[in-house]
N, CA, C and O atoms as a Tinker XYZ file with bonds, in Angstrom:
   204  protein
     1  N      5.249000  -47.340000   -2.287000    73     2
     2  CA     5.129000  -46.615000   -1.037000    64     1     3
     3  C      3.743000  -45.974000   -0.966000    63     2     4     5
     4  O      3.411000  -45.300000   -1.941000    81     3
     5  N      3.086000  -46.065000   -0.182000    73     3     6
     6  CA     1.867000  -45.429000    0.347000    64     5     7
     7  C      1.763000  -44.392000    1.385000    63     6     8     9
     8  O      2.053000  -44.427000    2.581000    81     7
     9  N      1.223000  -43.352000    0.556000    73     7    10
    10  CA     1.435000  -42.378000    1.585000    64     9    11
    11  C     -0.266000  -42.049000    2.353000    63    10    12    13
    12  O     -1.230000  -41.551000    1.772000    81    11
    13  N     -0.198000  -42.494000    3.731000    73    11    14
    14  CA    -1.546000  -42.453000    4.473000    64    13    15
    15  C     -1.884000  -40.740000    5.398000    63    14    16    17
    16  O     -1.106000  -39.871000    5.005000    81    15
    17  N     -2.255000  -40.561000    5.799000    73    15    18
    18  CA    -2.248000  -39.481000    6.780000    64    17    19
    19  C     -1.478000  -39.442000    8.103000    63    18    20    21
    20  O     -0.966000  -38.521000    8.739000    81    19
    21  N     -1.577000  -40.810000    8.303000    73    19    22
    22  CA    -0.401000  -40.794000    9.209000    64    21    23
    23  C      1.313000  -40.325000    8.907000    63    22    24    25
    24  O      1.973000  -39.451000    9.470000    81    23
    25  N      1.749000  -41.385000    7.673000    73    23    26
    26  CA     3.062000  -40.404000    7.788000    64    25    27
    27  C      3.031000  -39.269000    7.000000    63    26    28    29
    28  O      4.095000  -38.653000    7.052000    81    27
    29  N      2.078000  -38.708000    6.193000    73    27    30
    30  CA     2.488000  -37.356000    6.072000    64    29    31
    31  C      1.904000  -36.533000    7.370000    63    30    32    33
    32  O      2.178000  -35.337000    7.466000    81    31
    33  N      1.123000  -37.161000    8.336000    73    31    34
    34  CA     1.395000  -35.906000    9.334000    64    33    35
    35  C      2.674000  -35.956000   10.056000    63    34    36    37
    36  O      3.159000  -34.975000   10.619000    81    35
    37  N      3.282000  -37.291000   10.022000    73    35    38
    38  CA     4.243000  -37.365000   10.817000    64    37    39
    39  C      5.447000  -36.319000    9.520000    63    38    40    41
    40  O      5.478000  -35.110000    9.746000    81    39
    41  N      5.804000  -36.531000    9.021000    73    39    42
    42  CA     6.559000  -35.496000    8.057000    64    41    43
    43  C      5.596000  -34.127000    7.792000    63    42    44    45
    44  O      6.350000  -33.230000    7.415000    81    43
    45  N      4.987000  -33.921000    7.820000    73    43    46
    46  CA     4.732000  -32.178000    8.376000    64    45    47
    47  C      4.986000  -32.015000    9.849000    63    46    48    49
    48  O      5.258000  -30.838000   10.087000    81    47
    49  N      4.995000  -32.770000   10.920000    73    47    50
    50  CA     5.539000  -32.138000   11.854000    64    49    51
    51  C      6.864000  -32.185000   12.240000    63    50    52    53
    52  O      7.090000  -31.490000   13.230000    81    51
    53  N      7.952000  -32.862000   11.721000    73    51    54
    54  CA     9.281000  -32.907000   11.693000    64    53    55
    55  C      9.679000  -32.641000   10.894000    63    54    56    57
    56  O      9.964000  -31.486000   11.210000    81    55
    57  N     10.142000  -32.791000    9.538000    73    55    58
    58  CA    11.154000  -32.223000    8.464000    64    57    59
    59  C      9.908000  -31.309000    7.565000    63    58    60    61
    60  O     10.511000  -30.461000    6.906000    81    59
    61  N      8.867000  -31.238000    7.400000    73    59    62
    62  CA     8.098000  -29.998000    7.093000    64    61    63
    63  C      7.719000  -28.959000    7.507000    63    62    64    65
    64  O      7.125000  -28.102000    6.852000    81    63
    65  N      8.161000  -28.889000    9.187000    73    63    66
    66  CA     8.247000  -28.049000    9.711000    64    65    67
    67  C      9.324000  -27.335000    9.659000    63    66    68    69
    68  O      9.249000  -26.125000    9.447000    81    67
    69  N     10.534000  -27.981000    9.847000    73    67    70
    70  CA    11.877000  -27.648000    9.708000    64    69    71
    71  C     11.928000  -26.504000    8.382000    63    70    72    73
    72  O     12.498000  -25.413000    8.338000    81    71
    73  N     11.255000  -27.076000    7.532000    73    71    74
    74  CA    11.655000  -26.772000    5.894000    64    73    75
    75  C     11.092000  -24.946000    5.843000    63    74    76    77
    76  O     11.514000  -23.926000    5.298000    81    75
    77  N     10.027000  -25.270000    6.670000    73    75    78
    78  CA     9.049000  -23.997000    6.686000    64    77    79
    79  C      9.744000  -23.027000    7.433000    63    78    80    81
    80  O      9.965000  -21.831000    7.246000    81    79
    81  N      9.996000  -23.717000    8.207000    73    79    82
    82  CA    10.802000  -22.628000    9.102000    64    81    83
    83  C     11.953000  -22.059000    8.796000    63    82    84    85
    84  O     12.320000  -20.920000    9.083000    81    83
    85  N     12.762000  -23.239000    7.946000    73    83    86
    86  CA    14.174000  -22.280000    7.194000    64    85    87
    87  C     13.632000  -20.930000    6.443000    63    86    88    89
    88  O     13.758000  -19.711000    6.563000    81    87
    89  N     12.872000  -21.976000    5.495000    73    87    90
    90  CA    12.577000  -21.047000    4.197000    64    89    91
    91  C     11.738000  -19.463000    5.120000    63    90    92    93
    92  O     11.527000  -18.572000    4.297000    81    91
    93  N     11.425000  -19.192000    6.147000    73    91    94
    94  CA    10.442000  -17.877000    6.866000    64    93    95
    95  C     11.888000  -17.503000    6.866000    63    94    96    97
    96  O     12.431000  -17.147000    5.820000    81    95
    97  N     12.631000  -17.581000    8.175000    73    95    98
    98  CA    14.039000  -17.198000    7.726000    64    97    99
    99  C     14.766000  -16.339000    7.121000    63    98   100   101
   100  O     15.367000  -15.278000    7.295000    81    99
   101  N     14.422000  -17.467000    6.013000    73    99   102
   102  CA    15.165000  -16.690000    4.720000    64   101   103
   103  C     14.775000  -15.489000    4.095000    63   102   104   105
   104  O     15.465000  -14.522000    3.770000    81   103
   105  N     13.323000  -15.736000    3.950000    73   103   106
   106  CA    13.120000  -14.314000    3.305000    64   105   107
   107  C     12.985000  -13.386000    4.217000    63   106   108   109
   108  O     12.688000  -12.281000    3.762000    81   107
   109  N     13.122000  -13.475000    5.527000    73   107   110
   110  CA    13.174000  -12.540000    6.661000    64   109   111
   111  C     14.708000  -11.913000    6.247000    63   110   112   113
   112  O     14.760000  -10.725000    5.929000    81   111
   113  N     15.685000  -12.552000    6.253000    73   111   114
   114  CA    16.864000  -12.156000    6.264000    64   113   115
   115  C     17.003000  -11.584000    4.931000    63   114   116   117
   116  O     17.550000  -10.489000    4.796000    81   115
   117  N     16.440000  -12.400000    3.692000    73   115   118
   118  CA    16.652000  -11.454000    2.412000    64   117   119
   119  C     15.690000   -9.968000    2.182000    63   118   120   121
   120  O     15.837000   -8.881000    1.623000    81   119
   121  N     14.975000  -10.451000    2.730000    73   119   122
   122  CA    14.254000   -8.762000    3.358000    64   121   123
   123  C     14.915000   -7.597000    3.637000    63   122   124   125
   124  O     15.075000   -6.546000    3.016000    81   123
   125  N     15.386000   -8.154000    5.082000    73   123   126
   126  CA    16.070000   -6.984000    5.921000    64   125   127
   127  C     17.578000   -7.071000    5.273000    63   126   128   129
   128  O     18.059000   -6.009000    5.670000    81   127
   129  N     18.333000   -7.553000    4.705000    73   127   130
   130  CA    19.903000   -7.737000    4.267000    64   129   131
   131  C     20.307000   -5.683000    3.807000    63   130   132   133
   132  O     19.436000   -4.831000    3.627000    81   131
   133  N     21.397000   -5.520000    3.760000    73   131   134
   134  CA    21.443000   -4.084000    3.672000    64   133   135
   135  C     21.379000   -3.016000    2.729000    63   134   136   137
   136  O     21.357000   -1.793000    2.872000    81   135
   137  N     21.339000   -4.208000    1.143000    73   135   138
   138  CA    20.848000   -3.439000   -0.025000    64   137   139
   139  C     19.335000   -3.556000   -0.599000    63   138   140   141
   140  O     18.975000   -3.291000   -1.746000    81   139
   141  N     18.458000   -4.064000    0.585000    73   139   142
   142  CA    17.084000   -3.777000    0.251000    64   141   143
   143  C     16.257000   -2.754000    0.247000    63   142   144   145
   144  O     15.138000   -2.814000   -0.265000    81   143
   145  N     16.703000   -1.790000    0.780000    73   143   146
   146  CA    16.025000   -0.624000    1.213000    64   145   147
   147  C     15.752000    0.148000   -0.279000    63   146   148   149
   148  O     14.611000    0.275000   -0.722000    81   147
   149  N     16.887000    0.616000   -0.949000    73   147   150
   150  CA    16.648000    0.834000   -1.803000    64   149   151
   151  C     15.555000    0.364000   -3.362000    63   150   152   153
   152  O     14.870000    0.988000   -4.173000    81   151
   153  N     15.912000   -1.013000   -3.129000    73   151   154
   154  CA    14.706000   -2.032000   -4.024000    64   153   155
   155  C     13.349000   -1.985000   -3.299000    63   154   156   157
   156  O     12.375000   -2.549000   -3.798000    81   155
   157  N     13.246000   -1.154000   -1.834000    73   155   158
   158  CA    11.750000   -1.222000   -1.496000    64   157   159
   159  C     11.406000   -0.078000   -1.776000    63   158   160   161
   160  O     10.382000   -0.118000   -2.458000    81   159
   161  N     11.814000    1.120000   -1.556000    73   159   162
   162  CA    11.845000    2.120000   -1.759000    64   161   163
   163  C     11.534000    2.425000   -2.774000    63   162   164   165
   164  O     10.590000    3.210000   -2.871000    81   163
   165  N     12.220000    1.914000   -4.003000    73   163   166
   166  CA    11.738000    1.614000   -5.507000    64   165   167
   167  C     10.539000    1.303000   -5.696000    63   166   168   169
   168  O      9.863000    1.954000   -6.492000    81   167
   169  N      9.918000    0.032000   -4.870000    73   167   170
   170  CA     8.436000   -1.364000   -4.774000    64   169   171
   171  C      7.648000    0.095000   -4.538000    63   170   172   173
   172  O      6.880000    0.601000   -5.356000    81   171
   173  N      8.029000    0.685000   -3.170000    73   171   174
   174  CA     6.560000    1.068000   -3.210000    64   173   175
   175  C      6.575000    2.447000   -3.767000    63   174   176   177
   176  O      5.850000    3.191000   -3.106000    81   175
   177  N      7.090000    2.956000   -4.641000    73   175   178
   178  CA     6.956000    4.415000   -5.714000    64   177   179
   179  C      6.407000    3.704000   -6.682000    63   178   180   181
   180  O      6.002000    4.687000   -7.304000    81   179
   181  N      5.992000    2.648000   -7.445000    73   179   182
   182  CA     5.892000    2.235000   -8.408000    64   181   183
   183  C      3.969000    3.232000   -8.567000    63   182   184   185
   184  O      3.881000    4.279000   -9.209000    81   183
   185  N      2.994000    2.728000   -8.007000    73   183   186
   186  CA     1.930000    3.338000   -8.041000    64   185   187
   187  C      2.207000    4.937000   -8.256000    63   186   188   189
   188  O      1.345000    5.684000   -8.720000    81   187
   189  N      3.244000    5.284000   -7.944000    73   187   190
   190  CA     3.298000    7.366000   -7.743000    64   189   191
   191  C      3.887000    8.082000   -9.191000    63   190   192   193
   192  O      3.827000    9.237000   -9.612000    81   191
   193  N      4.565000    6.656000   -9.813000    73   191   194
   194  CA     5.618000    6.782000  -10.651000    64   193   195
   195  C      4.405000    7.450000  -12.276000    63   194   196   197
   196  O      3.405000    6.742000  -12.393000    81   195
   197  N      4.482000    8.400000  -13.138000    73   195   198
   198  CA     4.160000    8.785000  -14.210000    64   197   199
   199  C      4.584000    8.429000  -15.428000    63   198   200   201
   200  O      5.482000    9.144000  -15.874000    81   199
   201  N      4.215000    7.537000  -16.112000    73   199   202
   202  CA     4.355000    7.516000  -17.550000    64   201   203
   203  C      4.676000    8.401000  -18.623000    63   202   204
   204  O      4.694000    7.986000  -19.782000    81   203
């Protein structure tokens, strides 16, 4: 199989797009989901935090 520029543009604009777009999604939703707040909250004290 040979892969030319043609079909990988043609597969980045149909099922590589698709793919990209799940996966944004996802970490949108695992982001915002309702026990993150606390694990960010955590992320960004880390710089304040004392040894």
């Amino acid at each position: 199989m040979e892969f030319d520029y043609h079909s990988m543009r043609t597969f980045a604009d149909s099922w590589g797009l698709l793919a990209m777009t799940l996966f944004f999604i996802g970490v949108v939703l695992w982001v915002l989901r309702p026990g993150a707040r606390r694990a960010a909250d955590d992320a960004a004290a880390i710089p304040f935090k004392e040894d």
